[in-house]
N, C-alpha and C positions, 0 to 999 in steps of 0.2 A: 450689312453683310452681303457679298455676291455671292449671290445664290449660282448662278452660271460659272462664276472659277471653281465653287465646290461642287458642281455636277460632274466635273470631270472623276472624281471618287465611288460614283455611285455603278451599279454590277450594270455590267456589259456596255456602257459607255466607251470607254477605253477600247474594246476591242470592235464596235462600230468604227470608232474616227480610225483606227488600223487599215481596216477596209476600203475606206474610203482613200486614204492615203494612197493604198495598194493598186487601187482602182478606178480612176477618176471617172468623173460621168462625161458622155459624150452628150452634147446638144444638138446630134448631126442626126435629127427624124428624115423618116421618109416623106411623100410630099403628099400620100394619105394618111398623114397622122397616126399612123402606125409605127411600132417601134419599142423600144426598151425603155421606159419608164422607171428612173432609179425612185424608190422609195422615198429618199432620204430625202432629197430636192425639191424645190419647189420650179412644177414644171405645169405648162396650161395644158387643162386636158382636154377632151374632144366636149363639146357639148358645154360650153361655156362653165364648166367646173371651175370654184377656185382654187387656187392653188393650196399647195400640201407643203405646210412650212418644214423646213430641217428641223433635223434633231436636236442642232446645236442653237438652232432660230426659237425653241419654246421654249416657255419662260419657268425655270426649275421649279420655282414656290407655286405655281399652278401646279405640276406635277405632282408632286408630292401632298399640297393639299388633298389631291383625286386619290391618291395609293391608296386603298384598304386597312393594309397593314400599317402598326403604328410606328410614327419618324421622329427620332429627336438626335437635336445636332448641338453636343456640349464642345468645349474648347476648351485649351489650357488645363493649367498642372490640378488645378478645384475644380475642373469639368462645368466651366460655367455654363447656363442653358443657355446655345444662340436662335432655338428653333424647334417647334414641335408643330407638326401637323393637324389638321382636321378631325383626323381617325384619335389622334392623343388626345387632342381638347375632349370627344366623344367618352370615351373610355373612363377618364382621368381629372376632367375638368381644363380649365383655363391654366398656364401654366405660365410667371412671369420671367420672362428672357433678363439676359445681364445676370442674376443670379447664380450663386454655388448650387451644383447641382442637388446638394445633402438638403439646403434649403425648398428650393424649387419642383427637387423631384424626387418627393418623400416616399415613393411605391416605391423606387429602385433600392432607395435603401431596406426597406425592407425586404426585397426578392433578393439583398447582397449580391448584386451587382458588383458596386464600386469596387471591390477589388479587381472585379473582371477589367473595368476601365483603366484604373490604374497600369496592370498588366498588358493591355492592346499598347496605352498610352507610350508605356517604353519598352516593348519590343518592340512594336510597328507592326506586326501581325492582328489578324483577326481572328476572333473568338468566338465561340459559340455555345451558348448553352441550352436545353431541350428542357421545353416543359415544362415551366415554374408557375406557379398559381398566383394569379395578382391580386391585390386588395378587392379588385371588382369582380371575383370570381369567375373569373376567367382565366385559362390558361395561356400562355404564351411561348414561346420559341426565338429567344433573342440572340440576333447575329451583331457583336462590333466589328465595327472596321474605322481602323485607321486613318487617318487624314494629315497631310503633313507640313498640307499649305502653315502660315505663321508662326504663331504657336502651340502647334498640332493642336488635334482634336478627336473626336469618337464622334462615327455615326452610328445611332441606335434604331435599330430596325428590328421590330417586335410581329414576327405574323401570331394570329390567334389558332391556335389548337386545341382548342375546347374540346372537341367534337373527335378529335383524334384521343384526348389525353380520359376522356370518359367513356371511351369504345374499350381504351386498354385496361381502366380501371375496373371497368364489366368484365371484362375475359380476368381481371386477376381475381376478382370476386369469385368469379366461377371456378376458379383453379385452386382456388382457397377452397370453394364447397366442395370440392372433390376431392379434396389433399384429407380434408374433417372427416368425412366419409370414409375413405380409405383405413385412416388411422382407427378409428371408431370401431369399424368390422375389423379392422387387424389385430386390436388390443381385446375385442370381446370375443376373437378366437382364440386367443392364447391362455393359458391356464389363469383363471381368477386368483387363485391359491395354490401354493405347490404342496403336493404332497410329500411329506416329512415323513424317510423311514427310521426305521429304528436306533440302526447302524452309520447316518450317514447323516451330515446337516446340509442345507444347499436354498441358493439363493439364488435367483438370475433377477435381470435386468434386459429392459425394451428399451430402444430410442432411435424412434420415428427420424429419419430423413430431413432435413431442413429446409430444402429447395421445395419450391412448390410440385405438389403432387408427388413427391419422390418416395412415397410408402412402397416397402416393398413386401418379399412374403417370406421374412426371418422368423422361425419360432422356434423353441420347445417345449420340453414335455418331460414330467417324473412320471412315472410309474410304478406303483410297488403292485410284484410280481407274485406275493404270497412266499410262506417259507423261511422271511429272511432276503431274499432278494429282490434286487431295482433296478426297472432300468431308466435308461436315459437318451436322450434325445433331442437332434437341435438340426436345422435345418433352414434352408435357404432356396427360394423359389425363384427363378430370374424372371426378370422383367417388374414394372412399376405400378402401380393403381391399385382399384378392386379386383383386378381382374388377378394379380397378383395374390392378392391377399383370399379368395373366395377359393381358389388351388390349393394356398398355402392351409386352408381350412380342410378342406377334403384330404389332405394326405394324413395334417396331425389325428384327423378321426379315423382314417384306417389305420395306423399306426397301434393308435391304442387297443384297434378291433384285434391286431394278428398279435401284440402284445400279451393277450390273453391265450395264445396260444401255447406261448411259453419256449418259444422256437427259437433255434441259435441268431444269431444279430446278424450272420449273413443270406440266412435263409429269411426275415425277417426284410429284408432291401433287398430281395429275388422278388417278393409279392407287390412288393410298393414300385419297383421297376414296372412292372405290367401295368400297375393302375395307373402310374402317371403317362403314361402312354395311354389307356382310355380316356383319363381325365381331357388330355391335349395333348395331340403328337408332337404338336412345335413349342410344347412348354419343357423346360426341365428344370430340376431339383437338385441340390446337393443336400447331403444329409449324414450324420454318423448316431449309428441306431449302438448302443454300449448296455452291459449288464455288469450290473454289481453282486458280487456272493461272498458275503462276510466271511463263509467259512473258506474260501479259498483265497481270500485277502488279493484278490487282482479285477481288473477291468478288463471282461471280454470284449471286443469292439466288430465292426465292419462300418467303411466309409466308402460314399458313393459321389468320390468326387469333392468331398467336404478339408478342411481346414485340419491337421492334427491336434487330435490332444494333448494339451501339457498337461504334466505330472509333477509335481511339486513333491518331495520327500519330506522328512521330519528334520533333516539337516539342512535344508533350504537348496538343494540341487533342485533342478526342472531337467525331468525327461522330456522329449519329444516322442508321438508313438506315430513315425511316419508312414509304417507299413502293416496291413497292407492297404491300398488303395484301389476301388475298382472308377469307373465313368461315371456321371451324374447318373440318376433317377430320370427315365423317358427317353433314352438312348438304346436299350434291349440288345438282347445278344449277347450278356454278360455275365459269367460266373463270378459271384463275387463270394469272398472269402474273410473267415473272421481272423481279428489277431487277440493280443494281450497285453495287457501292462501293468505291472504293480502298483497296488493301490494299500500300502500297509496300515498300518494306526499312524494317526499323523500328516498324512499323508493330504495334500489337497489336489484338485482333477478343475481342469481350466475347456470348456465345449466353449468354441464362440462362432461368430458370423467374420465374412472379410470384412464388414465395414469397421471393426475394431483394428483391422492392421493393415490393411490396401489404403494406398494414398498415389496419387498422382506422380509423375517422376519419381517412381522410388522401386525399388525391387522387393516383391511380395516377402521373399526371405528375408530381409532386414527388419521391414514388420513383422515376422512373426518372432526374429532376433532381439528383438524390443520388448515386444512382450512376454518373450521368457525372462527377459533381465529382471521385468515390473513386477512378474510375476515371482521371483525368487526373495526380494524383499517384502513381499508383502505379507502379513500376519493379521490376526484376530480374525472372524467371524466370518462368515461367507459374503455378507451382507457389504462388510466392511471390505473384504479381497475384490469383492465385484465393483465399490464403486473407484476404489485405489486403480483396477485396471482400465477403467474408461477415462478415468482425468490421465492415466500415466500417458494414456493413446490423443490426446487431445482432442474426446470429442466432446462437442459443445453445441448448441441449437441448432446452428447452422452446419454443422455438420451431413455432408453429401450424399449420405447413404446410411441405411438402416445399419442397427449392429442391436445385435442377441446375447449375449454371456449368459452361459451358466454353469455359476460355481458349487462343488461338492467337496464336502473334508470327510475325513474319514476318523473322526476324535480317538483318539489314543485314551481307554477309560483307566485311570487311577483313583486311588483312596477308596471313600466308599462307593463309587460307581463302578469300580470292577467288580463287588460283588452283586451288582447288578444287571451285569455281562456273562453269564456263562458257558460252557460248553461239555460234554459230557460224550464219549462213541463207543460204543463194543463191537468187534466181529463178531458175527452171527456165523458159528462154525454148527459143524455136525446136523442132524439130522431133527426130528421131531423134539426131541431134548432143547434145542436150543430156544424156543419158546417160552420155557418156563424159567431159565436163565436170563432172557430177557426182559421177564415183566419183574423177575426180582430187582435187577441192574436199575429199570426203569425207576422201581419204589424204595428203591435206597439212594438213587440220584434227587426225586425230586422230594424226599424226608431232608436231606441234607438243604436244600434251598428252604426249606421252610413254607413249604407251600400249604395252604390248608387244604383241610382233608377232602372237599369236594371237589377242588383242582385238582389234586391228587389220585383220586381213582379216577377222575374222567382221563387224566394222562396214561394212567397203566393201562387202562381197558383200551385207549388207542394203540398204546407200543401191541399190548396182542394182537389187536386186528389186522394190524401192518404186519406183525412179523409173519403172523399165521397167512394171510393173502401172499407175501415172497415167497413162503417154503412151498406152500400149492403150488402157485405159478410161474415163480421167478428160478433164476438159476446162479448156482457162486459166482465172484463171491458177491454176499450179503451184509450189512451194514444197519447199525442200528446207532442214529445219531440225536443227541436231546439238546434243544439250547432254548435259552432263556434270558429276553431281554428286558429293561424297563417296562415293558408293555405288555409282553406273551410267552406264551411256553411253543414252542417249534419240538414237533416231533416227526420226525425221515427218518424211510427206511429208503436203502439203495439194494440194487442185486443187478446182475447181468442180463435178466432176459428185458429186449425193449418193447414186448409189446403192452401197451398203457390199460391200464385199468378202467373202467368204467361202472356209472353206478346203474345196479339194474333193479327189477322188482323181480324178487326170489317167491317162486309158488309155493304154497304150503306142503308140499312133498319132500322140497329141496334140498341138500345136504348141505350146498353152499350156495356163497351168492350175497351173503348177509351183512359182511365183514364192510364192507367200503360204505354200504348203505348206513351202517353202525355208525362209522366215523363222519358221515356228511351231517349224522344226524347232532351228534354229541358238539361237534369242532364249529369255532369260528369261521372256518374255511377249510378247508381242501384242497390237492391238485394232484398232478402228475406230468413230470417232462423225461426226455430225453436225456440223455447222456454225455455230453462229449465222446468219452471214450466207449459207446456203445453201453446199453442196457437204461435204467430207468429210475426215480430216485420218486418216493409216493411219500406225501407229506400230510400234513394237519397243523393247525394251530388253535391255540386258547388263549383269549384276554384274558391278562391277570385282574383282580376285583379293583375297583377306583383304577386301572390305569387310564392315561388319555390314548385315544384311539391313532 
């Protein structure tokens, strides 16, 4: 084999003899031996030096013996071996020439190479593949190139990246433990178990980012507000890691603190506004904070910045509830405002994150256009609706970005689970009279449910102390409402005046003061909120015996 006709193939050769061409050397020194010295040439130097042979005067298989990097030089259509180097024999062993290369050079086939060869072989282009691990545990970086003298050939030129391919395998290592991490605090901040209210069934669903480290700070959160009512909430922190996910922690626990308050959904993301502004001024949040109230069968909402909720009917329509909308959570300076949306028997409620409908190239409308369609076909369970909308959304492992759903139905009760559902209200008219009108009402509603007789008077002794605490301090009109689910007896009284009750310790002089301390003492629970339309609605409730909590 000449090795010199094939050195004209090898990198930067070609564009050396160009130069040379371009520029021929002068042999015309000065007569102190001083002067322009071409490289390439063999020229005598001062001080009896020998000469420095040309580029095209060294002998290529010496060359290439010396390269570092490993050399192998097949031919023809079987890539027979004509040549491997010093650094190959080191690496690889002895390797015998004349030979198919499948025979001779059993590593290539296994890095699957040959087709790479094949491919250089009939385009006449070079090829390049990064970082394949060899039999010798070492990595590699192999460039083909072409050759076109006889019956062409491949020069295989292998530098070793060991050192590269295990600095990057560390960094992914480490991006892995942080990606674990991430997910780990994000999944142990989000609710372990949802709570299940009485009126409503609901299931969500988490999934983590797929790209390395790409957790971000999607959650939510049920709460049952006492009464009868729930709320709801879901939420999205920008930006990626723990640092995402330790925010996204801090707000879902203020959340649940000002929940307790019992405050309308847009006064409720006025508070979280402010905090995530202490939290981190350059962080911010989307979020839609929603209340469910059986007895008014709809979805009070406010959103800050966050995605609409669909609304699914009993006849398979999807509402959209796009207004109103105020700016993410950490922006400040914003009045934000609640809306409404029907939420009847039947009825299912769709809270999710963007990464279930934002996609690349695509307009956020069209996603969320999609998932109303997904969500209009879809029936059975919560569980079942939830995971029908993330395969309908195509997300899968890899998928780019977090995504949150969570689903709520609103069961339409028939047969004998409506009489498991009740409801029961009288106007509280007229003057001191209408207390003792209301503990009759009271004891022939809950005779009529069948309730035993120790539920039974702990109920009437409540509806007194509620009615008797409105007439003292409340003002028309007044309302006396009794309901009773699978689980509890809900007893509210409403009237117009807002200012909220408290429970206090009454001095043994007192006349009053007694009533609310009565019902903390007797009821499962207690509270008191505000109104929408001004004034105040004071509740209680009692598990029924064997019910689940």
């Amino acid at each position: 084999m000449n090795f010199t006709r094939w050195s004209a193939r090898l990198p930067g050769t070609q564009r050396r003899a160009a130069a040379r061409t371009d520029h021929p050397v002068t042999s015309d020194l000065r007569s102190d031996g001083a002067g322009s010295v071409p490289a390439a040439r063999a020229e005598q130097l001062a001080d009896g030096a020998p000469p420095v042979p040309a580029v095209d005067e060294l002998p290529v298989r010496e060359v290439l013996d010396r390269v570092p990097a490993l050399v192998a030089l097949v031919h023809g259509p079987d890539h027979r071996l004509a040549y491997v180097n010093d650094a190959y024999v080191t690496a690889f062993g002895p390797r015998p020439t004349g030979d198919p290369a499948r025979a001779a050079l059993p590593e290539l086939d296994e890095l699957g190479l040959f087709p790479l060869l094949d491919q250089v072989l009939r385009s006449g282009k070079p090829r390049t593949v990064k970082s394949r691990k060899a039999p010798d545990s070492r990595s590699y970086t192999f460039t083909c190139t072409p050759v076109t003298e006889g019956d062409g050939g491949v020069l295989i030129f292998a530098t070793d990246v060991t050192d590269h391919a295990e600095a990057a395998e560390r960094l992914r290592a480490s991006e892995r433990r942080q990606r674990e991490t991430a997910v780990t605090l994000q999944r142990s901040l989000l609710p372990q178990e949802l709570e299940q209210p009485d009126d409503l069934r609901i299931a969500a669903t988490y999934h983590p980012g797929g790209t390395e480290a790409a957790v971000g700070g999607d959650w939510y959160d049920v709460i049952t507000l006492g009464g009868g009512r729930t709320a709801l909430v879901i939420g999205d922190v920008m930006g990626r890691g723990v640092r995402a996910a330790a925010v996204m922690g801090q707000l879902r626990t203020a959340v649940r603190a000002y929940a307790r308050l019992d405050l309308p959904p847009h006064e409720i993301l006025q508070l979280l506004d402010g905090l995530a502004m202490e939290i981190d001024a350059n962080q911010i949040a989307t979020c839609v904070y929603a209340i469910h109230d059986p007895n008014e069968g709809r979805l009070v909402y406010a959103s800050a910045g966050h995605l609409p909720i669909l609304v699914r009917d009993e006849s398979g329509i999807v509402q959209r509830a796009d207004e109103p909308t105020g700016p993410p959570l950490g922006t400040g300076g914003w009045m934000h405002t609640s809306g409404s949306i029907a939420l009847g028997p039947g009825s299912t409620a769709v809270l999710y994150t963007d990464g279930l409908v934002e996609r690349r190239n695509e307009d956020l409308d069209e996603g969320i256009a999609s998932l109303e369609r997904a969500l209009s076909g879809a029936t059975g369970t919560p569980q079942v609706v939830c995971d029908r909308l993330v395969r309908a959304a195509g997300v899968t492992a890899e998928h780019d970005d977090d995504v949150a759903v969570l689903v709520l139905q609103h069961p339409a009760h028939t047969g004998p689970d409506s009489e498991l559902f009740r409801n029961a209200a009288l106007e509280l008219l007229g003057g001191v009279e209408a207390a003792p009108r209301a503990r009759a009402f009271a004891s022939g509603v809950l005779t009529s449910w069948r309730f035993p007789v120790e539920l039974h008077d702990l109920g009437v002794l409540a509806v007194s102390e509620l009615v008797a605490n409105s007439l003292q301090h409340g003002t028309p009109p007044m309302r006396l409402r009794l309901r009773r689910t699978d689980r509890r007896l809900i007893v509210e009284v409403t009237d117009g005046d807002d200012h909220l009750p408290r429970r206090r310790r009454a001095e043994p002089g007192d006349e009053s003061g007694r009533g609310i301390a009565i019902v903390a003492t007797i009821a499962s629970a207690w509270g008191s909120r505000r109104t929408p339309g001004g004034g105040k609605a004071v509740w209680c409730e009692f598990g029924l015996p064997g019910a689940a909590k």
